[in-house]
N, C-alpha and C positions, 0 to 999 in steps of 0.2 A: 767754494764747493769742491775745488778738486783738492783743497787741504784736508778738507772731512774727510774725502772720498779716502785719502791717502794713511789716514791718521786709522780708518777703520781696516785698513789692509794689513797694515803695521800691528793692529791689536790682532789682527787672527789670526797671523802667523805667528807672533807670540804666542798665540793659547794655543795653537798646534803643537806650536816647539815641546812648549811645557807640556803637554798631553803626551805626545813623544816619549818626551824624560819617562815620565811617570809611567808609561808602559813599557821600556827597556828596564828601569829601576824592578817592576812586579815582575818581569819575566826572569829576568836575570843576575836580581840582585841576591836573592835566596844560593842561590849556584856562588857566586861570588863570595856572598858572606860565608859557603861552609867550606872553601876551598883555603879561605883565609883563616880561619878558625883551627882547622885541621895544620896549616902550615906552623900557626903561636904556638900550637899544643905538644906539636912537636919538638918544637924549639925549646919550649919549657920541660916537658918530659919525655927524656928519650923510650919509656916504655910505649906511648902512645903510637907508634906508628906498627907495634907487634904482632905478628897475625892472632893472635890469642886476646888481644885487649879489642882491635877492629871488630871481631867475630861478638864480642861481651855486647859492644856499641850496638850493632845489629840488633842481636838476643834482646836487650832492653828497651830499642824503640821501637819491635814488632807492636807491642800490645799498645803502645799511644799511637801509633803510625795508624792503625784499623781503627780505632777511636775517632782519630782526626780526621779518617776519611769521610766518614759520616757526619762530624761537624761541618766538614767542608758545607757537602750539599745544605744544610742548615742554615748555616750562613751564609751562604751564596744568595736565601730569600730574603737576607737580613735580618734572622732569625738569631736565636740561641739558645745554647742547651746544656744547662747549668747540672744536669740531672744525671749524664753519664757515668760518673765516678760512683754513685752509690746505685744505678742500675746493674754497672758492672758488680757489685759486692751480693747484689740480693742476687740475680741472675745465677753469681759463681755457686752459693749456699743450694739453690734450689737443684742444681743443675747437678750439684755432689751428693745432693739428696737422691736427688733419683737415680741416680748412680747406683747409690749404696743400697738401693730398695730392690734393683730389677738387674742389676749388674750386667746393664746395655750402653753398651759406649754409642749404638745408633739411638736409643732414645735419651741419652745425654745430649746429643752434639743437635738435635730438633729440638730438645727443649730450650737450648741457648738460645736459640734463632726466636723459637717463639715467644718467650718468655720477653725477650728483649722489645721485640718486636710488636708485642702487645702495650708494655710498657712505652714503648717511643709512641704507639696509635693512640693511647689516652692522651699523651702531650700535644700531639699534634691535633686532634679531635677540640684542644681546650683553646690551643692557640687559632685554629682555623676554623671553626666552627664558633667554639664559645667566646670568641675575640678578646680571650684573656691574652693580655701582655707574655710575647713566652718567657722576660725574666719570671715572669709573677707564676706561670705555669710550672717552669722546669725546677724552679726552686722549690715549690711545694712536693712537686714530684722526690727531688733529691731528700728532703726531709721524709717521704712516707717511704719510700724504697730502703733508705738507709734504717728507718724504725723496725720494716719488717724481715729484714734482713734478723736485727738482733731478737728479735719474737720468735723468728723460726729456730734459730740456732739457742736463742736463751747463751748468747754470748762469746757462744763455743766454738771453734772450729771443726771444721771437718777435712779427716786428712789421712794418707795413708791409702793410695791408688795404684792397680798395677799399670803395667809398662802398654798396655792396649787404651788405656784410658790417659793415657798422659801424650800420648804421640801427636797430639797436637801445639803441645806447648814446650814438647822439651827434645822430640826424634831428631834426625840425621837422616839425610838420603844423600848417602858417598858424603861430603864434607861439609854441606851445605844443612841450616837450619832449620828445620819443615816450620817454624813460626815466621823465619824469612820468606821461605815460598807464599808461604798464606796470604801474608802482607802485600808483595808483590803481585800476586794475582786479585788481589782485592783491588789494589790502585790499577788495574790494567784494565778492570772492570769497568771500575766506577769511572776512570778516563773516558773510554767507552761510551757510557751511559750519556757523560757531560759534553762530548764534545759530538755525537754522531747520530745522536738520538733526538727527536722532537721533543722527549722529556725533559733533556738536557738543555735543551734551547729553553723549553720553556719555565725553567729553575732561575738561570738567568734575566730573562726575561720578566718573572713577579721578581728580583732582587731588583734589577734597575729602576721599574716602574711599574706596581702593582694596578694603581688605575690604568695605568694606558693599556696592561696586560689583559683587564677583564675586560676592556671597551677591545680591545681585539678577537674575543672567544674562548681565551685562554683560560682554563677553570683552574683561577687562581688558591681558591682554598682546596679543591685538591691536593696542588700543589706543593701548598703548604703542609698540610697533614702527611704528604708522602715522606716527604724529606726527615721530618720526624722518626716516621715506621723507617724509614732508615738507615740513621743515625742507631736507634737500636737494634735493628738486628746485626748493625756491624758491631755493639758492643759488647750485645749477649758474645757472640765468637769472642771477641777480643778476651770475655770471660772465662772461655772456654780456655782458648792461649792460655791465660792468666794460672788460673788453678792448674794446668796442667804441666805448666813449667816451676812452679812452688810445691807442687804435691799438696796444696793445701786451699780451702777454702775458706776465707775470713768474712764476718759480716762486714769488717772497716777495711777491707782491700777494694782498692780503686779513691780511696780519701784522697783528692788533690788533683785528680785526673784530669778532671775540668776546664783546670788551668791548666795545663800543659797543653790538652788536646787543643784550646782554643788558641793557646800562645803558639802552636807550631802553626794551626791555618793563619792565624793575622802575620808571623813572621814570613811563611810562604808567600804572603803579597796578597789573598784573599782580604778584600775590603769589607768591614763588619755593617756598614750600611747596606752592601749588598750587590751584586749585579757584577762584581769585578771579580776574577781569579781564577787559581787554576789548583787542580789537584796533584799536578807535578810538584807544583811551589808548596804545597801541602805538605808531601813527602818530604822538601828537601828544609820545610822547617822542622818538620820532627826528628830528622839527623840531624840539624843544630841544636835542639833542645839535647839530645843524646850526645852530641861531643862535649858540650858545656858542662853538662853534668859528668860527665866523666871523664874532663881535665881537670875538674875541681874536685873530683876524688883524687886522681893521681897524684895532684897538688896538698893534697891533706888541707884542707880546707873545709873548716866546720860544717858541720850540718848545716846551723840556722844561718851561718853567715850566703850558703847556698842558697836558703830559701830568699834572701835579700838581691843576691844575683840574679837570679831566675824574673823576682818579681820584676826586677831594674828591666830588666829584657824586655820581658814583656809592657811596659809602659812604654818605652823605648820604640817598640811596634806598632804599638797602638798611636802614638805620638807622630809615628811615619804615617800611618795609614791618613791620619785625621787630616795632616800636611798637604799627602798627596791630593784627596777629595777638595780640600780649600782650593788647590790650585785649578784642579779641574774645571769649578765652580768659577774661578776670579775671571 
């Protein structure tokens, strides 16, 4: 008896240890991984450590970094949100439209928000109400967003903004990049929201266990639907970002989004089952997806052999994540 007794002592601090690992690894492994990435990158090219290539790194993960933030909450339910990349494309079109019609940078920058935002409420609405699968939701969504994106424009861009309508995506305040601040205040928020808010708890909360969450009060499709609305209204901005640091609105801009936004939350240490992670770790995957990407231009290294790297990563993250859950579980 006191063999058994001894043997079950022995297994639970095992699975504490391992549980340990595994939330040092989510916390700190993100931090680690871009400190070491940043140190290769250097070492391979001496441009990479130059205040002008640092500042480029920044500029280009603003617009995935507000993406991913919204992902986060998403996937924190267990969710996902295949539809972002062509939200942001129809969002930029309309949003330059109305632009070009009333020439107000304030009913530009409300129609991001709401545009988006309405667009994440149908998804959410299908996933939480209509208990569609949200692959089988966001997917459809990315398909009609991305269609009428090319309906309204008939293919075309729209381009050619002045300097009050672009201050979102491309200004300066003293040396710093107003698409950085944005980003920055965005994650400071949404931290906020996650960590200090009873919303926030209760995000978590439907992610780790959705029945146990409605047998406590928790109005779990709420919930759900929120995290959607927003995921989009942080994309509709990040569209706004988008167009305003290209001077240009494309119906196929934001193609490929999806995957990055979702590969910087799973590389962040956010568990795609749900209930696990953090929005710092969010951030600090999307300055790895940003240095990766641009050691590999420094490196003169193909386009597609890029998009081979990238995928590698992200499998590679996914393959941790799936790892750490098994253990959690054993």
């Amino acid at each position: 008896m006191n063999m058994e007794k001894q043997i079950q002592s022995d297994s639970k601090d095992s699975s504490g240890a391992r549980e340990q690992f595994s939330g040092f690894v989510r916390q700190l492994g993100p931090t680690l991984g871009l400190i070491v990435l940043c140190i290769v990158a250097g070492i391979l090219s001496p441009v990479f450590f130059t205040v002008s290539n640092l500042m480029n790194i920044v500029l280009q993960v603003a617009v995935i970094a507000v993406i991913a933030a919204g992902m986060t909450f998403v996937i924190l339910t267990g969710g996902i949100d295949l539809s972002v990349g062509s939200i942001l494309g129809l969002t930029g079109v309309l949003l330059a439209g109305i632009f070009k019609a009333t020439g107000s940078v304030f009913l530009a920058v409300l129609s991001s928000i709401v545009i988006g935002g309405l667009l994440g409420l149908v998804n959410g609405l299908l996933v939480s109400y209509g208990n569609v699968p949200a692959f089988c939701a966001t997917l459809g969504m990315m398909a009609m967003a991305r269609g009428l994106a090319f309906v309204y424009t008939k293919g075309m861009p729209i381009s050619g903004f002045p300097d009050s309508f672009r201050f979102f995506g491309s200004a300066y305040v003293g040396a710093i990049p107003v698409p950085v601040m944005e980003a920055i205040l965005i994650f400071v928020v949404a931290w906020y929201i996650l960590t200090k808010t009873p919303a926030g708890r209760s995000i978590y909360a439907v992610g780790s266990n959705e029945k146990a969450s409605r047998l406590s009060g928790i109005k779990t499709d709420f919930y759900k639907m929120l995290v959607y609305v927003i995921s989009g209204v942080l994309t509709g901005f990040a569209a706004l970002m988008f167009v305003g640091r290209i001077n240009s609105a494309h119906p196929l801009a934001g193609q490929g989004y999806e995957l990055d936004a979702i590969a910087a939350v799973v590389i962040g240490g956010t568990s795609l089952s749900g209930g696990q992670g953090s929005i710092a770790g969010t951030f600090m995957g999307a300055l790895i997806m940003g240095v990766i990407r641009n050691a590999l231009n420094l490196l003169n290294v193909d386009a597609y052999w890029q998009q081979v790297v990238i995928g590698a990563v992200i499998i590679a993250a996914v393959l941790m994540d799936w790892r750490s859950k098994k253990q959690q579980l054993a």
